[in-house]
C-alpha positions as CSV (number, residue, x, y, z in Angstrom):
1,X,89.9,89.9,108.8
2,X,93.6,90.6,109.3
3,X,95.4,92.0,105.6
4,X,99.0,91.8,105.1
5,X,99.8,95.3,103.0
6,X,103.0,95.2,101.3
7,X,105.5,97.3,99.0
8,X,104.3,100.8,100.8
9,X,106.2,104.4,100.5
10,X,108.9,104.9,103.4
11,X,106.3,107.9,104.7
12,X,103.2,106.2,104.8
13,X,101.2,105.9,108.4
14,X,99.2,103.9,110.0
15,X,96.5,107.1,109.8
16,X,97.2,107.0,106.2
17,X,96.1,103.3,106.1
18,X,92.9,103.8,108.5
19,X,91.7,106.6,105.9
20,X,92.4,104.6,103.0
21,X,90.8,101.3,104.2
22,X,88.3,103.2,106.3
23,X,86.6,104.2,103.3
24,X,85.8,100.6,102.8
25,X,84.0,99.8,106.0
26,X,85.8,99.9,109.4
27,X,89.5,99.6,110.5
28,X,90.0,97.7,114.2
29,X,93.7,98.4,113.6
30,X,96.3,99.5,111.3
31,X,99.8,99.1,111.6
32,X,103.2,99.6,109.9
33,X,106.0,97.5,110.5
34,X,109.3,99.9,111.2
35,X,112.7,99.2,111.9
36,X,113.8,98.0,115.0
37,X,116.8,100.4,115.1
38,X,115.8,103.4,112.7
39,X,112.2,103.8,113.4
40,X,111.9,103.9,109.7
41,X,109.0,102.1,107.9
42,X,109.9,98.3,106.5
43,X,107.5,99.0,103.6
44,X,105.1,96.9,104.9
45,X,102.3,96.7,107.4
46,X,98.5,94.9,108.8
47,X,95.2,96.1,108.4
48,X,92.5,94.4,110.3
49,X,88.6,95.0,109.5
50,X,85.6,94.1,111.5
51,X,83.8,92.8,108.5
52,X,85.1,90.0,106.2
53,X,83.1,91.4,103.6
54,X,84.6,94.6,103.4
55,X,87.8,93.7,103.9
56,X,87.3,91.8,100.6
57,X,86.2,94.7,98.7
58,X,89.0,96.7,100.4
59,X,91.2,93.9,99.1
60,X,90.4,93.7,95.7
61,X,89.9,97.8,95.6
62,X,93.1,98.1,96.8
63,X,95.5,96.1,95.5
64,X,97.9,96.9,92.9
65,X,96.4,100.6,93.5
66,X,99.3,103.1,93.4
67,X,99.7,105.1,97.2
68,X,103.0,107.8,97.5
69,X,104.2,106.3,93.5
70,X,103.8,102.5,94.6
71,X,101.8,99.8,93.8
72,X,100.8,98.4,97.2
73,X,100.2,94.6,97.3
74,X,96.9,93.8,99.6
75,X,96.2,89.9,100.3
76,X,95.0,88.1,103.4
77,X,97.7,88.0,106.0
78,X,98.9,85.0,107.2
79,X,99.2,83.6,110.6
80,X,102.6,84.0,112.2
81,X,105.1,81.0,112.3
82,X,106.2,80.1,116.1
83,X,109.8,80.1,116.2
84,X,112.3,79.8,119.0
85,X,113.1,82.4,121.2
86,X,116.7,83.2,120.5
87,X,118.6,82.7,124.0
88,X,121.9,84.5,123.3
89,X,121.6,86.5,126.2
């Protein structure tokens, strides 16, 4: 099950998110969405788990729990929308 994690610290890393969900059962991927043009974290990111059952109890464990003086947001993440390819260049 894919998660959409939202309202994260500026320094939190995808490690940090493998140990923090990893403790729920285990972690295919974690990843945190950064600027294209800073490299700086968007405040957001994905974390996929194996099991749909413990991605649920990661989810409701999780969310609204404060990480780096934040109250992360954890829900299911949505597929992504198709949308043109921008042919500018």
């Amino acid at each position: 099950m894919n998660m959409y994690v939202s309202n994260l610290g500026f320094h939190v890393q995808e490690e940090d998110l493998k140990q923090l969900f990893g403790s729920f059962g285990e972690v295919t991927s974690a990843k945190v969405i950064k600027d294209r043009d800073t490299g700086r974290s968007r405040g957001f990111g994905f974390v996929e788990m194996s099991s749909t059952e413990q991605a649920n109890k990661a989810m409701t464990s999780l969310h609204n729990k404060e990480l780096e003086g934040r109250l992360m947001s954890v829900s299911v993440a949505r597929e992504r929308e198709s949308r043109p390819r921008n042919n500018r260049w």
